[in-house]
N, C-alpha and C positions, 0 to 999 in steps of 0.2 A: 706521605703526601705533603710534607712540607718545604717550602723556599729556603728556610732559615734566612731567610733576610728581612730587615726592617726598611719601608720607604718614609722619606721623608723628599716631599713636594714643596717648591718653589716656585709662585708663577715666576713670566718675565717680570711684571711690575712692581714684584717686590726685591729688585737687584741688592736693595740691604740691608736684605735678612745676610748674605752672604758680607758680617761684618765679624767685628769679634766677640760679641753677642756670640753669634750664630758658633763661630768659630771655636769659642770656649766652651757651648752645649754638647756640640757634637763630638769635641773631645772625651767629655766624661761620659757621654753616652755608649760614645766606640770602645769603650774599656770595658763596659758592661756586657755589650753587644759579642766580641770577641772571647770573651771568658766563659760566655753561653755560646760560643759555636755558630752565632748568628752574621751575617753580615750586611753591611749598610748600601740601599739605593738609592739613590741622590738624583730627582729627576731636578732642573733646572730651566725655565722657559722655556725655550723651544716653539713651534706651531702649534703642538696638541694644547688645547685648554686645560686648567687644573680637574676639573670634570671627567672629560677627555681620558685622563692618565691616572686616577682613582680608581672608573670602572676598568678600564684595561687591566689593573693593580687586579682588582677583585675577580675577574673573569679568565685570567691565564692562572694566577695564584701565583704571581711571581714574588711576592710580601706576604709574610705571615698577620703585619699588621703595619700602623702607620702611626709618626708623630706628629700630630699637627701645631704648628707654629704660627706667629704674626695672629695672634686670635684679636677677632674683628667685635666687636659691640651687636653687631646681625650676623649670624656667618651659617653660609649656607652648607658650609663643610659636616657641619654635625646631621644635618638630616641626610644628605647623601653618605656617606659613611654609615649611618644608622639603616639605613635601605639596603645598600649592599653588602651587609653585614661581616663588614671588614671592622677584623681588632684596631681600634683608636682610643691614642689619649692627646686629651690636648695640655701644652706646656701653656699655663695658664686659664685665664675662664670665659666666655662669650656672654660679655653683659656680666648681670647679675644671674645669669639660669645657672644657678651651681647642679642640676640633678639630672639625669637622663644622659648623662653622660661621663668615662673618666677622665679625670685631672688632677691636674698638680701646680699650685699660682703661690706668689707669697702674698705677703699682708699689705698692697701696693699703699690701700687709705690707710691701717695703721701707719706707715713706716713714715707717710707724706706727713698725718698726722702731729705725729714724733718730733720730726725735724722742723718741723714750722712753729711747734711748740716751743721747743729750745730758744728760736728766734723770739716769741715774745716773750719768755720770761726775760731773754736779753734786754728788754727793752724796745724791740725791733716794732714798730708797726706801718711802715711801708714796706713790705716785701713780694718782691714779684716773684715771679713763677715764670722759669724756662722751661717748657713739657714736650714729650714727643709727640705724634701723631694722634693727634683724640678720636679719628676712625678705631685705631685699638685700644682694647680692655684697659690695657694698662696702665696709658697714658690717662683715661678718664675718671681711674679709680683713683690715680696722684692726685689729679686736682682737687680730688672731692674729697680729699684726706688734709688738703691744704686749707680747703675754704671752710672744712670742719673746725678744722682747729683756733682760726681766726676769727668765725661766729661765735664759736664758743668763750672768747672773751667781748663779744661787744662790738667788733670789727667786719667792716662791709667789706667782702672783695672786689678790687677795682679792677673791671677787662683790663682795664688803661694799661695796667701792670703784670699779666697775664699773657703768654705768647703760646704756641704748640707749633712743632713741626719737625722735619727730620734732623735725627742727633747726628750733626755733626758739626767738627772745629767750627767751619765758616758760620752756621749759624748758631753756632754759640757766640763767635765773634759780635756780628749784626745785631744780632737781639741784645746782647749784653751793654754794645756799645747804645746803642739807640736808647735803651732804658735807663743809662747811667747818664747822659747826658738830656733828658725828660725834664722840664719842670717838676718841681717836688719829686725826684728822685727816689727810687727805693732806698734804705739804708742798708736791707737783703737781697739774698738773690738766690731762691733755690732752684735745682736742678734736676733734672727729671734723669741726666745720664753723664757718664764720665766722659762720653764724647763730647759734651758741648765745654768741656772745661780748659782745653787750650786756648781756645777760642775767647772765653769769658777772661781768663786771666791777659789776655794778650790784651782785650776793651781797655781791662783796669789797668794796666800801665799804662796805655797811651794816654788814659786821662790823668796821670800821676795821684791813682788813687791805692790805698795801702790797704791789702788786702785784709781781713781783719782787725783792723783797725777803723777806714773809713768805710769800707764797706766788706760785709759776711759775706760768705756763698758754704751752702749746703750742696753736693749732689749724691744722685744714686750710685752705688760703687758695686758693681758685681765681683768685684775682686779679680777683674780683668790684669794678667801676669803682668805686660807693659804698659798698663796705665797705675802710676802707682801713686795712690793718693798721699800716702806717708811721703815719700821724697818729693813733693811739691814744697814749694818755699811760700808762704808756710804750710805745713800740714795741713791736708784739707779733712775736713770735718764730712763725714760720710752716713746713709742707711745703706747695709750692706747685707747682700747675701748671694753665697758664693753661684753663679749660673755653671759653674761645670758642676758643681754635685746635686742641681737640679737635674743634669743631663743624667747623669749616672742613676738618682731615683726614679727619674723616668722610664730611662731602660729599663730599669729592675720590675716595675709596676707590669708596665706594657708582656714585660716577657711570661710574668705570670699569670697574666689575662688570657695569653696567647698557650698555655702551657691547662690551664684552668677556667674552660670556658664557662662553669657554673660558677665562676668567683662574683662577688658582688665588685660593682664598678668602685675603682678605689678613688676617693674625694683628699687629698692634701694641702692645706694650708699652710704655708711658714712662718715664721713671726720673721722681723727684721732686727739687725742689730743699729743702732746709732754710738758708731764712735766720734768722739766730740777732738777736733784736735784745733790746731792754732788758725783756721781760717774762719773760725765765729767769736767774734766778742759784742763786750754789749755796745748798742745804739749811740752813735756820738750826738746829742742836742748841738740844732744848729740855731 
């Protein structure tokens, strides 16, 4: 009585989950998925509502189960999935509710933490924050890994210097250039993704500013294949962790949930790594 396939659901309005994020999950996932004999359903916008094509999912039994992705701060996906008791894990967390459901997220406030730290042992203490979409988890757990780390010596977060929205070049470009040419300027600039980093370094030249030197930039690096922070000039300084072998844990999780319906829901954390390379030095006094 089994599908052997796994869905993964896409509204219309999220056109970019379909980036290299997505593209680099679904990679490591399909390796998993294939090796167990399973194969992948990719529903993508369309007319039907996300609703719509979960119960359809559950009522023909065309998926053994589901991955849910883009997790939202409120998301209605986990109690419908928990109703039609369709196998689900979500790749990351909804909010703070780690329970009553499975997952797998890395350490987003650690990792924000980390890298902001770095920046004030530098010396740094104007540093903004380019972040993605604060509707999801993950974007909200950076900031809050950021504004930790910056309370914790003494340092008020300024909105002033705080931005969030979709990772990509152009607004990385925008945000970057806007805040680098700001009154009292940041001296940093971290990064909530590797997408917004063409875009930021493309700001700092046209103000002929030198990237570690007059001004840091941190970002997130999932170790996306052709984004490649090593061969930036200079090395960019990164919290990294790899999203294809999130995909590939996931699958593995999900298949044994799906294989072991008396298993306990699996809960996984990741810690992040921070490699420091030549695109943070210390605070230039002006």
């Amino acid at each position: 009585g089994r599908a052997h396939a796994i869905g993964h659901v896409l509204p219309a309005d999220r056109m970019l989950q379909i980036d290299p994020h997505f593209s680099d999950f679904i990679a490591g996932a399909g390796d998993v998925y294939s090796a167990n004999g399973f194969d992948v359903m990719l529903h993508v916008g369309g007319p039907e509502s996300e609703q719509t094509v979960y119960r359809r999912y559950a009522q023909s039994g065309a998926v053994d189960g589901v991955v849910v992705m883009g997790r939202r701060l409120n998301d209605w996906r986990i109690e419908l999935l928990t109703e039609l008791e369709l196998p689900f894990i979500v790749h990351g967390r909804v909010g703070d509710k780690d329970d009553g459901y499975a997952w797998l997220d890395i350490d987003n406030r650690g990792a924000f933490r980390q890298a902001t730290k770095l920046l004030t042992d530098l010396g740094h203490r104007r540093i903004g924050l380019v972040n993605g979409n604060e509707t999801f988890t993950f974007a909200t757990h950076r900031r809050q890994g950021y504004e930790e780390a910056l309370t914790a010596i003494g340092l008020q977060p300024d909105p002033a210097i705080m931005t969030s929205d979709a990772m990509t070049e152009e607004f990385g470009y925008r945000h970057t250039k806007r805040l680098l040419t700001s009154d009292d300027r940041p001296t940093a600039l971290l990064y909530s993704s590797m997408l917004f980093v063409s875009g930021a370094i493309r700001a700092a030249h046209e103000l002929n500013l030198q990237i570690g030197s007059d001004v840091s930039l941190i970002a997130h690096d999932d170790g996306l294949p052709f984004l490649n922070a090593e061969g930036l000039v200079p090395a960019l300084t990164t919290v990294r962790s790899s999203i294809r072998a999130a995909g590939s844990r996931v699958a593995e999780l999900l298949i044994g949930m799906i294989n072991d319906a008396e298993s306990t829901e699996p809960h996984e954390l990741w810690t992040v790594d921070l490699i420091v390379r030549g695109s943070t030095g210390p605070a230039k006094t002006r």
